[in-house]
Backbone atoms as SQL, in Angstrom:
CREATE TABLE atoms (id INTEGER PRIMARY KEY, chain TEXT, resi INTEGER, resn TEXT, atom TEXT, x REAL, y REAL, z REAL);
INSERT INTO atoms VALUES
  (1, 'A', 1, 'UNK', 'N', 37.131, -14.220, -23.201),
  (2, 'A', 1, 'UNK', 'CA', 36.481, -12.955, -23.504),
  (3, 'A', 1, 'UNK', 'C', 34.979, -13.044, -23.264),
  (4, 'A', 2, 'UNK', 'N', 34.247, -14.029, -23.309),
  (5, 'A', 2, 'UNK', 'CA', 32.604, -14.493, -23.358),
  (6, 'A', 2, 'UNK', 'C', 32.506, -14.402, -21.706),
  (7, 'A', 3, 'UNK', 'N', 33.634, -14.920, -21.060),
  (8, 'A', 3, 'UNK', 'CA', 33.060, -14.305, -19.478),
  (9, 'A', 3, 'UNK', 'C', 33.183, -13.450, -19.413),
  (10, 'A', 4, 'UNK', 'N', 34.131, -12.346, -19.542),
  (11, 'A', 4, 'UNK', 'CA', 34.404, -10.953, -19.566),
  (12, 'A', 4, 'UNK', 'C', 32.646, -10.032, -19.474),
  (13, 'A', 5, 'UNK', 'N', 32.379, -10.664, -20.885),
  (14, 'A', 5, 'UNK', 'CA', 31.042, -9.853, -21.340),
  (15, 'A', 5, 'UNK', 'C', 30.387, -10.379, -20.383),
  (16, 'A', 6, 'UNK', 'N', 29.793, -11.669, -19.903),
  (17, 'A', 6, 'UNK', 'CA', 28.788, -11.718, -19.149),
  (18, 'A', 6, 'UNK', 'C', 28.801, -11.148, -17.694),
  (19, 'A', 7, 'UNK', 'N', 30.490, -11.078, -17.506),
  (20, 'A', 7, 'UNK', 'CA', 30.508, -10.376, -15.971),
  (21, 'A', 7, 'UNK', 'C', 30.160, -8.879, -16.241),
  (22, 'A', 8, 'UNK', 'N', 29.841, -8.112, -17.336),
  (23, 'A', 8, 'UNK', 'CA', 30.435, -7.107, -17.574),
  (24, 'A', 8, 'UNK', 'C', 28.334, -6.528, -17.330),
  (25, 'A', 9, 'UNK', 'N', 27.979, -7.398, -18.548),
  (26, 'A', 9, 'UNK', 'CA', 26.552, -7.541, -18.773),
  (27, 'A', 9, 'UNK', 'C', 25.910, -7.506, -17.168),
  (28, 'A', 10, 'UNK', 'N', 26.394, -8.326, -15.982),
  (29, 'A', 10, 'UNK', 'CA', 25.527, -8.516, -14.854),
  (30, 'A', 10, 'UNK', 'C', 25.616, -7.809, -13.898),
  (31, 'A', 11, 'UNK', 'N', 26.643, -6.679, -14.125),
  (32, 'A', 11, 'UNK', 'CA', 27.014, -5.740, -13.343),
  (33, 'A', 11, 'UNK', 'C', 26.335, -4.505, -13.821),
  (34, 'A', 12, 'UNK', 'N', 26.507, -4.193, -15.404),
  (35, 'A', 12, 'UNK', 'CA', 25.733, -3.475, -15.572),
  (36, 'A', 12, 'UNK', 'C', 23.840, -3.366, -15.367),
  (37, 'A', 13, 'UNK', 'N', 23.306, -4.841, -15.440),
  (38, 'A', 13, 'UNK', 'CA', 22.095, -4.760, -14.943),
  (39, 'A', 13, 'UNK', 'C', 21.388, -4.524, -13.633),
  (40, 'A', 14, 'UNK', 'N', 20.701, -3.768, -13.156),
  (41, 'A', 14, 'UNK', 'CA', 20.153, -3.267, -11.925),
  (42, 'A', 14, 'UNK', 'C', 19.416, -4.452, -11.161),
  (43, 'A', 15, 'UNK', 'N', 19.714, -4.495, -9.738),
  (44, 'A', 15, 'UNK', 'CA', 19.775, -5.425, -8.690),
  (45, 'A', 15, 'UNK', 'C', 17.971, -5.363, -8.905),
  (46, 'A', 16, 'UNK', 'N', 17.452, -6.591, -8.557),
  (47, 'A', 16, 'UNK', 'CA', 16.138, -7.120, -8.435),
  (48, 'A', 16, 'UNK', 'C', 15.851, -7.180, -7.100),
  (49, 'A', 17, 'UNK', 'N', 16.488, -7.093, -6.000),
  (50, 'A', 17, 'UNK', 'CA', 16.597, -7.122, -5.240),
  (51, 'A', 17, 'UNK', 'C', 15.958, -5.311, -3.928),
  (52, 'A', 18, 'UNK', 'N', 16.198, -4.926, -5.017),
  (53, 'A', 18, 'UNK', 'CA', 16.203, -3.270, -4.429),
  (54, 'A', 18, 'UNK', 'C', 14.603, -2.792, -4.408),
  (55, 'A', 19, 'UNK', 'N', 13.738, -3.631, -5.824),
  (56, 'A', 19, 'UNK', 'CA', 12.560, -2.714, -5.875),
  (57, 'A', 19, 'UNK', 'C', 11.533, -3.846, -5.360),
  (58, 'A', 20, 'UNK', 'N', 11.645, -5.323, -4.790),
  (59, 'A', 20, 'UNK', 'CA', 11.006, -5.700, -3.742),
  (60, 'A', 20, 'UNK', 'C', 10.669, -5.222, -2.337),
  (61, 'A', 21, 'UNK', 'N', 11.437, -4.525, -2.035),
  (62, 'A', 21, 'UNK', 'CA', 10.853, -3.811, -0.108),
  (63, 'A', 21, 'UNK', 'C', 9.922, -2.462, -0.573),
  (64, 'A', 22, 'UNK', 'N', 10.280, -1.640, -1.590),
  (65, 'A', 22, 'UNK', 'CA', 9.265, -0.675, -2.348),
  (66, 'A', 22, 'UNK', 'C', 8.246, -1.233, -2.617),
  (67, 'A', 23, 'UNK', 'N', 8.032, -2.705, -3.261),
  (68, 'A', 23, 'UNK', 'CA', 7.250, -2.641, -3.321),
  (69, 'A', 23, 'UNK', 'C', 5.965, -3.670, -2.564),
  (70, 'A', 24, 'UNK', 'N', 6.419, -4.166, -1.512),
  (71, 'A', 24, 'UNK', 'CA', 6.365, -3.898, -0.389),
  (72, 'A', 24, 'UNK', 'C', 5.779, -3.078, 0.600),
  (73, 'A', 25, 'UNK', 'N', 5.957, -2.037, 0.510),
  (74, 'A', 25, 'UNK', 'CA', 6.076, -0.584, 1.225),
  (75, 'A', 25, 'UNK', 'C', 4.428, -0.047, 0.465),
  (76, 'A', 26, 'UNK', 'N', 4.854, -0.076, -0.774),
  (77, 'A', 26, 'UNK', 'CA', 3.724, 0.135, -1.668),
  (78, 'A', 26, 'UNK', 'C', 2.274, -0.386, -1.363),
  (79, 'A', 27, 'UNK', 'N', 2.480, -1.759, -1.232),
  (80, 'A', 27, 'UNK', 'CA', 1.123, -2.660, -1.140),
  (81, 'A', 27, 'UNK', 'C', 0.834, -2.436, 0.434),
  (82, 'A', 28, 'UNK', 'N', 1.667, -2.167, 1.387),
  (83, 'A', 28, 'UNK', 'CA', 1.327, -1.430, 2.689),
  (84, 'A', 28, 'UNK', 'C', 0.456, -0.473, 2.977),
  (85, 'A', 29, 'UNK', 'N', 0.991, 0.427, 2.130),
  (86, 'A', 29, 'UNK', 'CA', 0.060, 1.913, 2.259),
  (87, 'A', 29, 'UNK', 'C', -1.012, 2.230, 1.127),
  (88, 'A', 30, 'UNK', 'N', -1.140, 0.884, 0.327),
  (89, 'A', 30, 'UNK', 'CA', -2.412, 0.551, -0.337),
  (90, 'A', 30, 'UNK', 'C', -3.343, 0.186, 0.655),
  (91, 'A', 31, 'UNK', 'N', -3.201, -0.910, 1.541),
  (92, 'A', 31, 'UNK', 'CA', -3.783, -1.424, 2.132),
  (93, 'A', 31, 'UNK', 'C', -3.861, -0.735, 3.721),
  (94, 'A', 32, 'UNK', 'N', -3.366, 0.116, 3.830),
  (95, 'A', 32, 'UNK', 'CA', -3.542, 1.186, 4.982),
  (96, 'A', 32, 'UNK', 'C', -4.523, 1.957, 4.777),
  (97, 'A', 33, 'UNK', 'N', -4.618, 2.637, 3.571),
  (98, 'A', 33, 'UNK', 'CA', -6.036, 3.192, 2.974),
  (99, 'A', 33, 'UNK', 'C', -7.062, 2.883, 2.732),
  (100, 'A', 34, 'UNK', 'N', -7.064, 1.544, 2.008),
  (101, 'A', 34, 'UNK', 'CA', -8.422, 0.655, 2.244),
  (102, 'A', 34, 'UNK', 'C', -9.209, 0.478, 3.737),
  (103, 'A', 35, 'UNK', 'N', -8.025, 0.139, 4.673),
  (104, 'A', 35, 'UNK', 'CA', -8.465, -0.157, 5.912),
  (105, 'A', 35, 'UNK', 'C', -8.967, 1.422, 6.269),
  (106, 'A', 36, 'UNK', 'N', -8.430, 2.604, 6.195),
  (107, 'A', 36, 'UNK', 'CA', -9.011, 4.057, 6.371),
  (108, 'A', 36, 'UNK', 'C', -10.133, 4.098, 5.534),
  (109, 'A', 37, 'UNK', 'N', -10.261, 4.021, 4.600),
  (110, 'A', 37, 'UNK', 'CA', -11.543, 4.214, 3.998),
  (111, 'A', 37, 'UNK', 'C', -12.524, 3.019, 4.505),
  (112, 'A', 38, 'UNK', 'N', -12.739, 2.000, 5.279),
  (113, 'A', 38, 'UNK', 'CA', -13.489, 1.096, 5.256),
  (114, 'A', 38, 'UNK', 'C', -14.031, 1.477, 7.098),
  (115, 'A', 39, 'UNK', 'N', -12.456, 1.950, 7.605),
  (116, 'A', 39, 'UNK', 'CA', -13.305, 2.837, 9.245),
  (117, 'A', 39, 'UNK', 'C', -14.068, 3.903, 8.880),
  (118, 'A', 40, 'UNK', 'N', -13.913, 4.724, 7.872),
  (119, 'A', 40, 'UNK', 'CA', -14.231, 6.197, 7.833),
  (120, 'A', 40, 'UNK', 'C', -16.133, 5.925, 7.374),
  (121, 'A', 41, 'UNK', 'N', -15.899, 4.920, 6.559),
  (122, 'A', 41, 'UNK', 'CA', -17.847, 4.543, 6.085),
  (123, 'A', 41, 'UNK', 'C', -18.145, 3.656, 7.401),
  (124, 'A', 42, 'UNK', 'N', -17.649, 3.068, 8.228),
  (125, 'A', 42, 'UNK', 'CA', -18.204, 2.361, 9.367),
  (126, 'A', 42, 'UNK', 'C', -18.643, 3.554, 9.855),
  (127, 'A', 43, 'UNK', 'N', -17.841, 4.257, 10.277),
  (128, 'A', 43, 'UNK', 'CA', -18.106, 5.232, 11.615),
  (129, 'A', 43, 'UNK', 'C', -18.888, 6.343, 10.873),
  (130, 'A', 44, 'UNK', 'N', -19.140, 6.735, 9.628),
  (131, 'A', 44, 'UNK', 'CA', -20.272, 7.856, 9.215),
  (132, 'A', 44, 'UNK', 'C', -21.668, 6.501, 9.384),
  (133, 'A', 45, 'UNK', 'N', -21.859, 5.264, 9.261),
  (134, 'A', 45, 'UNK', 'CA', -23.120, 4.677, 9.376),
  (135, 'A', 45, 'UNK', 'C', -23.524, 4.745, 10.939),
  (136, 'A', 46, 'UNK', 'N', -22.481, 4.730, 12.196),
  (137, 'A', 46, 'UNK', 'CA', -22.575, 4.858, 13.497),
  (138, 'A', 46, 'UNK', 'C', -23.189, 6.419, 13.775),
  (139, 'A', 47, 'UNK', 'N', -22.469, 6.836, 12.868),
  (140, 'A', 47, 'UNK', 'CA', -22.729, 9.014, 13.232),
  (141, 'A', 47, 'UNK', 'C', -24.246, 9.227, 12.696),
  (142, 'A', 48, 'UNK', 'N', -24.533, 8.182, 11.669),
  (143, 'A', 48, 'UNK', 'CA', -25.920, 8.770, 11.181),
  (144, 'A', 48, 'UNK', 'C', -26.650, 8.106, 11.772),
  (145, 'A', 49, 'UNK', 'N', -26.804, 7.029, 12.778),
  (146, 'A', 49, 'UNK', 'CA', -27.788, 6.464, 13.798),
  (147, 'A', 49, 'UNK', 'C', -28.018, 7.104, 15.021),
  (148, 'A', 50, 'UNK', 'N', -26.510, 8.016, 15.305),
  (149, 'A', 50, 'UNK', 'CA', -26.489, 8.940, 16.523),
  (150, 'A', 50, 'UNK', 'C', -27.490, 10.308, 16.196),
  (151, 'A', 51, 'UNK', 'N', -26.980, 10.425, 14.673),
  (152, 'A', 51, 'UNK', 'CA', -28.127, 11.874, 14.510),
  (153, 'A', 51, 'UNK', 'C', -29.300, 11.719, 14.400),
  (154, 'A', 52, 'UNK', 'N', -30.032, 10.541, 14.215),
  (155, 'A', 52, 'UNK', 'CA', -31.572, 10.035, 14.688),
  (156, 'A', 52, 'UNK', 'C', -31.728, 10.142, 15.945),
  (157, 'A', 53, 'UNK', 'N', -30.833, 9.173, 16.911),
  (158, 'A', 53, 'UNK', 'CA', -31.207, 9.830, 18.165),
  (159, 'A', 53, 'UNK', 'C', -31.042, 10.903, 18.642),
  (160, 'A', 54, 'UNK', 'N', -30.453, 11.613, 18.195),
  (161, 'A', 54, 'UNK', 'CA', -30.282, 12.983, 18.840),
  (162, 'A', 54, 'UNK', 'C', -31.661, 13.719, 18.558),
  (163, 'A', 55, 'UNK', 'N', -32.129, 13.529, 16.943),
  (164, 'A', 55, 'UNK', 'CA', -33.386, 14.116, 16.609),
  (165, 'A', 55, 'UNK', 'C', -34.516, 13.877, 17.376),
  (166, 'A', 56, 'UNK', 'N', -34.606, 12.246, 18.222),
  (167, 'A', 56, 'UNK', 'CA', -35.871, 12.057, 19.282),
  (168, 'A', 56, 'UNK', 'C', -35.697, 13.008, 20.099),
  (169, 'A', 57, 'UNK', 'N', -34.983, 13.411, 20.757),
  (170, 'A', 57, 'UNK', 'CA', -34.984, 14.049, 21.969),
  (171, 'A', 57, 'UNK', 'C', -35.037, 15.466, 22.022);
């Protein structure tokens, strides 16, 4: 009967297996945004050296 329950117990508990590629997926499109936010301040410091030169001329 004591295996019964433990087979019974490990079936009812939810696979560990399932919320590793989520999270996964997760730390992806964390780090997809960082990398977007880190082009988006590069390229406004490039845009505001262009609008100086534009102002010489």
């Amino acid at each position: 009967m004591d295996h019964l329950n433990q087979v019974l117990q490990a079936i009812s508990q939810p696979a560990k297996a399932k919320t590793t590629p989520n999270k996964k997926r997760k730390w992806r499109e964390i780090e997809q945004l960082k990398d977007q936010f880190q082009l988006e301040k590069e390229l406004r410091i490039y845009e505001d050296s262009l609008e100086y030169m534009l102002d010489d001329f």
